[in-house]
KOLMARKE-237035 format. One record per residue (C-alpha): residue number from 1; chain; y negated, z, x. Coordinates in steps of 0.02 Angstrom, whole numbers, plus 50000, padded with zeros to 5 digits. Layout:
N
i NUM | ch A | Y Y | Z Z | X X
...
END
This chain:
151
i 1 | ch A | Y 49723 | Z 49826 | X 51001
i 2 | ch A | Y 49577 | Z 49797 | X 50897
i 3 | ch A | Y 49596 | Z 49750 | X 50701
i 4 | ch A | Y 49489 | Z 49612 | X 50727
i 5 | ch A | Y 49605 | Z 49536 | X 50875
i 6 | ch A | Y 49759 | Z 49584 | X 50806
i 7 | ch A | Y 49829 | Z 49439 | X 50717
i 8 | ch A | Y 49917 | Z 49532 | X 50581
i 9 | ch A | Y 49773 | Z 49639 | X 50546
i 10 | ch A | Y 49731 | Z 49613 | X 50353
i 11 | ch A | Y 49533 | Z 49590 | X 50318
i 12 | ch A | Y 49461 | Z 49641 | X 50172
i 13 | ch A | Y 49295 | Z 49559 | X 50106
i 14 | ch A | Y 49195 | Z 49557 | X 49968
i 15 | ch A | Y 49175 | Z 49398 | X 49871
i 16 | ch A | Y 49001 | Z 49413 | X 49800
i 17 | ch A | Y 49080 | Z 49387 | X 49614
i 18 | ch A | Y 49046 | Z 49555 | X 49510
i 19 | ch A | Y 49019 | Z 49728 | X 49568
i 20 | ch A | Y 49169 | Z 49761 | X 49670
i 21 | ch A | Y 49276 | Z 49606 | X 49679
i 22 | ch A | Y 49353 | Z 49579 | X 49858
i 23 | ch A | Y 49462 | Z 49464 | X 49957
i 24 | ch A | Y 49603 | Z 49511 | X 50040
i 25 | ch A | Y 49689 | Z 49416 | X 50162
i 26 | ch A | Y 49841 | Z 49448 | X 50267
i 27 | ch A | Y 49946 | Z 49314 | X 50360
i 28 | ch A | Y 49874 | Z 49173 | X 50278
i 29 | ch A | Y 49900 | Z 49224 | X 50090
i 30 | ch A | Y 49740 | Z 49274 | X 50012
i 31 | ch A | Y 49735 | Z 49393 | X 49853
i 32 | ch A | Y 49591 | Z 49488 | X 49752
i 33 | ch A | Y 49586 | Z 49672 | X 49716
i 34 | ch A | Y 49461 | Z 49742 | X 49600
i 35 | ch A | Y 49413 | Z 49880 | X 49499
i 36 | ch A | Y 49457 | Z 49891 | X 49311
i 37 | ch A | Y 49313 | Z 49811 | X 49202
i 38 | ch A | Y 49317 | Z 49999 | X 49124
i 39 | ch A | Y 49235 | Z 50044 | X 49307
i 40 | ch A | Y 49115 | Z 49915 | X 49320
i 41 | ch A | Y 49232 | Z 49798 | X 49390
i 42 | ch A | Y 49298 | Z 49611 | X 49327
i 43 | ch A | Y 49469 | Z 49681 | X 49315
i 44 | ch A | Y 49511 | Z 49514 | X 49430
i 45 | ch A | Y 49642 | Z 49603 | X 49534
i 46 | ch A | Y 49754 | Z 49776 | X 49561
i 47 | ch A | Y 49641 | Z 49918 | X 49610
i 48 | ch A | Y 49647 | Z 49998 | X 49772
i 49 | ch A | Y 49777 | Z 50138 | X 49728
i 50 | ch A | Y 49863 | Z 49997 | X 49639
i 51 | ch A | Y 49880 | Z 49911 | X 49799
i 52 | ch A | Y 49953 | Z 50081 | X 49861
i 53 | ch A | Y 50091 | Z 50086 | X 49722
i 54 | ch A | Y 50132 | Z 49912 | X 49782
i 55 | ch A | Y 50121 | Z 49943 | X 49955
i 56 | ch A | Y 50269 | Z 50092 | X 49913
i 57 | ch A | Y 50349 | Z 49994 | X 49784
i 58 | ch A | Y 50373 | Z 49845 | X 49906
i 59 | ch A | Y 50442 | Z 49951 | X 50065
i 60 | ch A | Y 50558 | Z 50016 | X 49933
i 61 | ch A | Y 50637 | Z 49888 | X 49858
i 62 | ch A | Y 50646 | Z 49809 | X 50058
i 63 | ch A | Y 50698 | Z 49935 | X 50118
i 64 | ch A | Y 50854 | Z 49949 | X 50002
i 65 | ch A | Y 50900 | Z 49771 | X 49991
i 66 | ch A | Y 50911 | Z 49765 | X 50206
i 67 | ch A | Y 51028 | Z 49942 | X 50187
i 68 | ch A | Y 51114 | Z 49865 | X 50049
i 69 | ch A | Y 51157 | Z 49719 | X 50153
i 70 | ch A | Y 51189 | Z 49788 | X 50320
i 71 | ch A | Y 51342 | Z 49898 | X 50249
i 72 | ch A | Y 51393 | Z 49764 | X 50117
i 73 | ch A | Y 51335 | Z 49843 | X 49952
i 74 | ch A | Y 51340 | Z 49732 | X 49796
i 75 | ch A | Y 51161 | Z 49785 | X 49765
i 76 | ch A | Y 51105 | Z 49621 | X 49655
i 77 | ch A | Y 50915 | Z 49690 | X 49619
i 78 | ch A | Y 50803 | Z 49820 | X 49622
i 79 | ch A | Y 50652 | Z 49862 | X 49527
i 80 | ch A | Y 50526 | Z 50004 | X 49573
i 81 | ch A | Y 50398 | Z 50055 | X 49465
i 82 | ch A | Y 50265 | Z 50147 | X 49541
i 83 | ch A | Y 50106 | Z 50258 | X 49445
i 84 | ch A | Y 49986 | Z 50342 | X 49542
i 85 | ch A | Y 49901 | Z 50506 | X 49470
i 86 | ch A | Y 49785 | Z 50630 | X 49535
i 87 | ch A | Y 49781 | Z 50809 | X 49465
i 88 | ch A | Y 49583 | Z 50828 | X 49401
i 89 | ch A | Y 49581 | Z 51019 | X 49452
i 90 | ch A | Y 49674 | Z 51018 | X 49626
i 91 | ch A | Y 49638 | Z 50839 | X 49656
i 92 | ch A | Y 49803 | Z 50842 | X 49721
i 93 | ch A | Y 49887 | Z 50655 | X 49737
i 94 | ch A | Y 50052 | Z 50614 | X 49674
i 95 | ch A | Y 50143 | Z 50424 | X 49665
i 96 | ch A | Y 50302 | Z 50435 | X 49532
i 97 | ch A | Y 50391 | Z 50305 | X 49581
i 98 | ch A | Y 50550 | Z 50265 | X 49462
i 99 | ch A | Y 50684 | Z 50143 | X 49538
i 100 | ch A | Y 50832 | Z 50032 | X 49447
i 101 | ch A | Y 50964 | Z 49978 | X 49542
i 102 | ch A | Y 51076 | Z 49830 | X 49484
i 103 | ch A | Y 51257 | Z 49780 | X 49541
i 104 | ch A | Y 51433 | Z 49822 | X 49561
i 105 | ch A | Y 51381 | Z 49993 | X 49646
i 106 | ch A | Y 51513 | Z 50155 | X 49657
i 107 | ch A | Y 51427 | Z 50304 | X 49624
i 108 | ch A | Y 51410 | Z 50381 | X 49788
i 109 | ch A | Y 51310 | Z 50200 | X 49845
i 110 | ch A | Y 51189 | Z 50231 | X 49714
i 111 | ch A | Y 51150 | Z 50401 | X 49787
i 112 | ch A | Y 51164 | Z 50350 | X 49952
i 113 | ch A | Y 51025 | Z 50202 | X 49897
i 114 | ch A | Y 50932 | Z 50346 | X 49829
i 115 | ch A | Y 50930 | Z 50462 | X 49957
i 116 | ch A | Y 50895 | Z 50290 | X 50078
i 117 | ch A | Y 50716 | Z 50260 | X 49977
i 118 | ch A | Y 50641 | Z 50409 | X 50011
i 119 | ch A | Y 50657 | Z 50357 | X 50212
i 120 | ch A | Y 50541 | Z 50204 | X 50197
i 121 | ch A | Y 50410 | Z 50187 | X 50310
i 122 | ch A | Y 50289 | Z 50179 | X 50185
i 123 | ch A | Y 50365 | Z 50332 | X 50082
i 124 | ch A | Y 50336 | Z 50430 | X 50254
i 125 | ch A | Y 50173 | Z 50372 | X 50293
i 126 | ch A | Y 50100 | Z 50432 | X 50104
i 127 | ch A | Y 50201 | Z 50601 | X 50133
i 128 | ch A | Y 50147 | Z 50628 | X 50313
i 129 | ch A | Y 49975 | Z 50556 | X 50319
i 130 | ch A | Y 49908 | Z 50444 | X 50431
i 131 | ch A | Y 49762 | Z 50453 | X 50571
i 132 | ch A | Y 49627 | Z 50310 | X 50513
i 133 | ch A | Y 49498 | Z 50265 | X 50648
i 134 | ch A | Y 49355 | Z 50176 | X 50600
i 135 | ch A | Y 49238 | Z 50076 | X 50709
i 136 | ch A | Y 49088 | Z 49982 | X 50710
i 137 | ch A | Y 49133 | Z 49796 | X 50709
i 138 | ch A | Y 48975 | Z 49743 | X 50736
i 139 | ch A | Y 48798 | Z 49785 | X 50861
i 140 | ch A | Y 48679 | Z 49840 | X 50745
i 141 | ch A | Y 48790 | Z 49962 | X 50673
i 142 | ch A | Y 48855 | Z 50034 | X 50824
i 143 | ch A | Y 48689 | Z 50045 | X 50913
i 144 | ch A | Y 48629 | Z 50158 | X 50748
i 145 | ch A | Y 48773 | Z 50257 | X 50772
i 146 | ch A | Y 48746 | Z 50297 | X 50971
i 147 | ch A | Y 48553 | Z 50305 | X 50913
i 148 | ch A | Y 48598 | Z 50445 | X 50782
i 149 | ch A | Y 48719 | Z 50539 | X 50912
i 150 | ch A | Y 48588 | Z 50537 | X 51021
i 151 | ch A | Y 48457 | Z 50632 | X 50952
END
C-alpha cells in the first residue's frame, strides 16, 4: 500500500517557520521536530535521532507494561532513558538506552523484564535494519527521474 493511502502512514512537512522546523502528524495528533538552534534550527521540537530514542524508548516501556500484565507482574512504572551517539571515527551508531523498573517485582521478573526489552519491535528493527523505499509522490519528480534513467 502506498504511504500516501495508508491511513496510518505519518507525514512529515515542513512548516515554513525557521530553517528546518517540520510538522509531523500521525493519527490525528500533530507534533514539531526540529533541529537544535546550535544547528541552525529554532530548537522548537526533538531532533530526528531524538525522535529515534523515543521511538525505542516508547516500544520499550509498551512493550514491558503489556508482558508485565499478561503474566500478572506488579510492574507499577517504567522509565527508559534513551541517548543516541555516533562514534566520529567509525561513524558507527549506538542508542544506550537505561531502563527503571518500579513495583513489587522478585528478582528473576526483573531479569525476565530485562531480557523481554531487548525483543521489542523497535529494538529489532534498529539492530536489524530496515529496507526504506522511496518514491516519487508527485509527476514532475517522477518524470525527471524516468527522464534521467533514460539517457
Amino acid at each position: 500500500m502506498s504511504p500516501v493511502a495508508d491511513p496510518h502512514a505519518v507525514v512529515v512537512e515542513d512548516t515554513g517557520e525557521g530553517a528546518y522546523q517540520v510538522e509531523v502528524r500521525a493519527d490525528g495528533i500533530r507534533f514539531l521536530a526540529d533541529e537544535p538552534a546550535a544547528s541552525g534550527g529554532l530548537g522548537s521540537g526533538p531532533a530526528p535521532y531524538q525522535l529515534l530514542g523515543a521511538a525505542l524508548g516508547a516500544c520499550t516501556v509498551i512493550t514491558l507494561k503489556l508482558y508485565a500484565e499478561r503474566k500478572g507482574m506488579a510492574l507499577d512504572r517504567v522509565r527508559a532513558t534513551v541517548r543516541h551517539e555516533r562514534d566520529p571515527r567509525t561513524r558507527a551508531e549506538t542508542f544506550h538506552r537505561e531502563i527503571r523498573l518500579g513495583g513489587d517485582l522478585s528478582d528473576s521478573e526483573r531479569a525476565k523484564l530485562m531480557e523481554i526489552a531487548e525483543r521489542c519491535p523497535v529494538h529489532n528493527t534498529l539492530s536489524t535494519g530496515a529496507k526504506i523505499e522511496t518514491l516519487a509522490a508527485d509527476d514532475r519528480t517522477q518524470a525527471a527521474i524516468l527522464a534521467l534513467q533514460a539517457a
